[in-house]
C-alpha positions as CSV (number, residue, x, y, z in Angstrom):
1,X,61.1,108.4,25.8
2,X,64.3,107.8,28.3
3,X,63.5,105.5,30.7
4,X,64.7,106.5,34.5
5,X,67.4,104.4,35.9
6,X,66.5,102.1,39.2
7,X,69.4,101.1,41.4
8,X,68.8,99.0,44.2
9,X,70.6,99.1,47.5
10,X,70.3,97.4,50.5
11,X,69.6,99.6,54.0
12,X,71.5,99.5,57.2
13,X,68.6,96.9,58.6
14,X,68.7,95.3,55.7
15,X,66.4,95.8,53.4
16,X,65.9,96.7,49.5
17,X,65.2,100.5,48.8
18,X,64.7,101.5,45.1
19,X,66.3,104.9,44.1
20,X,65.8,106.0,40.5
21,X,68.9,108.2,39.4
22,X,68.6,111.5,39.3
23,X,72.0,112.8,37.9
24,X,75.6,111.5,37.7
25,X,77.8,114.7,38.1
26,X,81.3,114.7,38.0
27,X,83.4,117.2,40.0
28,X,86.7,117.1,41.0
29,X,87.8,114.0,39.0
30,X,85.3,112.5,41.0
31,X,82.1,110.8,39.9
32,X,78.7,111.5,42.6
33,X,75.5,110.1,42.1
34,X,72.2,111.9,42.6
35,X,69.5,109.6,43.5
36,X,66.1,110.0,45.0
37,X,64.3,107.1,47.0
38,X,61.3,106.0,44.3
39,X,58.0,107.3,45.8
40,X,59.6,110.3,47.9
41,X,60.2,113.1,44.8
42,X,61.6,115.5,47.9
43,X,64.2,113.3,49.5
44,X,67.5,112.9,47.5
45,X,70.6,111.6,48.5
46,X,74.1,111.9,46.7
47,X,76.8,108.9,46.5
48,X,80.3,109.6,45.3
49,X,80.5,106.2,42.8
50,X,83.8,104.1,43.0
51,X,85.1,101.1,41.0
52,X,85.9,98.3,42.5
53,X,86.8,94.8,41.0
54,X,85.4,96.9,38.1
55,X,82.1,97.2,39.3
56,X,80.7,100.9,40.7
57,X,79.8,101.0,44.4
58,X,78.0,104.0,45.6
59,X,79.4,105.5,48.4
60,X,77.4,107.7,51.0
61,X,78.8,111.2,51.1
62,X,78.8,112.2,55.1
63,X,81.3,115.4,54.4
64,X,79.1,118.1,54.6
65,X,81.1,120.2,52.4
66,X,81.8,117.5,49.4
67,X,78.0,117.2,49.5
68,X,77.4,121.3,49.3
69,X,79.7,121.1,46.6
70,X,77.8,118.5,44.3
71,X,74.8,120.0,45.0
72,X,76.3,123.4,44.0
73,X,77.5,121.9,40.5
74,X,73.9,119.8,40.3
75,X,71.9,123.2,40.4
76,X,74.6,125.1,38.5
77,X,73.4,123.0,35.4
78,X,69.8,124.8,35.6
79,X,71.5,128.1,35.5
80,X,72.9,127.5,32.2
């Protein structure tokens, strides 16, 4: 049995939020995370995931169109 990834971020106020990863898809050349807040199965978010110093960051995609995109190639993979 796989067990679901937790990553742990810290919120604009400050606090911890847990979000269990969904998906890493890669699009573009680029690397996006798809991770969902753990208790809220209906909210998900997506993070386009940088190194830096050689340690991923998740970024906050605000582009509405980059974000379409990922989501496009996320539900792609069910149509296969």
């Amino acid at each position: 049995m796989e067990e679901n990834k937790i990553i742990s971020m810290v919120d604009e106020d400050g606090e911890k939020v847990d979000f269990e990863l969904i998906e890493i898809i890669e699009l573009d050349e680029n690397r996006y995370a798809l991770l969902a807040p753990i208790g809220e199965e209906d909210d998900a978010f997506v993070y386009k995931i940088e190194i830096v110093d050689g340690k991923e960051q998740y970024i906050s995609v605000e582009d509405e169109e980059e974000f379409a995109k990922v989501l496009e190639k996320y539900e792609s993979t069910f149509e296969q």
